[in-house]
C-alpha positions in Angstrom: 26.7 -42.5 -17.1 24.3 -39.7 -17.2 21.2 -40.0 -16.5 18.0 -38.9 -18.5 17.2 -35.9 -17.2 20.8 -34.8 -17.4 21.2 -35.3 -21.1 17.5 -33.7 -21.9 18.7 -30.6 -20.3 22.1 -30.8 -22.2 19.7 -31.0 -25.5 17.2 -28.5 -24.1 20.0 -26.4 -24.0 21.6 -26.6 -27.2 18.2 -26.7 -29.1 17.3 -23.1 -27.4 20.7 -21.4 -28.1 20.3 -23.0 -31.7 16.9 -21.2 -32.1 18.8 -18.2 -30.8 21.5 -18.2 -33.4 19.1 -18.9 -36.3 16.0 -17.0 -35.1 13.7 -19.9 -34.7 10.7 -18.3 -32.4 8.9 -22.2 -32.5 12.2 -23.5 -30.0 13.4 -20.8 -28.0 11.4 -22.2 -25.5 11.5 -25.7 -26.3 10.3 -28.6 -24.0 10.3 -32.7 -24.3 7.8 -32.6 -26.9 9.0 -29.6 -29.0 9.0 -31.0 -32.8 12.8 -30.7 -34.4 13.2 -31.9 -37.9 10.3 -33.5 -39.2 7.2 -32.4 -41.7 5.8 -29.8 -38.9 9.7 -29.0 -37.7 11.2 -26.1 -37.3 14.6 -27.3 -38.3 16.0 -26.9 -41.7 18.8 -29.4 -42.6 21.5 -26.9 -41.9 19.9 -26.4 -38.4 20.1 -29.9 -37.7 23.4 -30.3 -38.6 24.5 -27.4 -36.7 22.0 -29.0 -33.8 23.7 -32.1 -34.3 27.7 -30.8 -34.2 26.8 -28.9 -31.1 25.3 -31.8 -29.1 28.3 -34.2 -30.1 30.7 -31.6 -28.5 28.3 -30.8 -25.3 28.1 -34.6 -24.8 31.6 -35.1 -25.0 33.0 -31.7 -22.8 30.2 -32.4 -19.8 30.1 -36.9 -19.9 33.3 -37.3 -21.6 31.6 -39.3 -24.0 32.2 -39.3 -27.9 29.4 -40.0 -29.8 28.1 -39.9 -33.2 24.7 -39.3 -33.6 24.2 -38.6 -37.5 25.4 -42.2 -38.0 24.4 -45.3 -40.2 21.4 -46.4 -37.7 20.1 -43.2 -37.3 19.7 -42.6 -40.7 18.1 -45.8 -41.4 15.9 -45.4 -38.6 11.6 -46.1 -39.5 11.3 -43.2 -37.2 14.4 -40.2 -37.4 15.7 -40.2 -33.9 15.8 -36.4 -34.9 12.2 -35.3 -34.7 11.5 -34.3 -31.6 13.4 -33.9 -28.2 12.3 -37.1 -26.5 13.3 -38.9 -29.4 16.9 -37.4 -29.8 17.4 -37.8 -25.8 16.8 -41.6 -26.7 19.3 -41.7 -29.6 21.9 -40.2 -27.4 21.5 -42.1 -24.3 21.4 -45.5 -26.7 24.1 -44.4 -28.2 26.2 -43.8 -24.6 25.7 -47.1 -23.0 27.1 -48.8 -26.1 
């Protein structure tokens, strides 16, 4: 299993050629903290999805692990697991060990 720091760079990653693609100034040099998709985010829900499609496919070509991360929990979740960096590295490495 990965470990943390190895899937926040795999996100870090994705998030910065995302804000490449779509011309997102706010993420092009994102960090742990960087806000995603939340009332002060700089992700539309297009972005997301996109942001979402391309972590899936990261995750599974470097770990070998197939996960789904726009799922039932996630979007049931008190607190989207999709607003910030941290929060998504959480949601991915909860959603590995199971």
């Amino acid at each position: 299993m990965p470990d943390r720091s190895e899937i926040e760079t795999l996100v870090l990653e994705s998030v910065r050629l995302l804000a490449e693609d779509f011309e997102i100034a706010a993420l092009q040099s994102a960090d742990a903290s960087s806000t995603l998709y939340a009332s002060t985010g700089s992700l539309d829900s297009m972005a997301l999805v996109n942001l979402i499609a391309d972590i899936e496919e990261a995750i599974d070509e470097k770990f070998g692990a197939s996960i789904a991360l726009a799922d039932e929990k996630a979007m049931s979740a008190k607190n989207s697991p999709f607003r910030d960096v941290s929060s998504l590295v959480d949601a991915i490495i909860e959603r590995i060990k199971s």
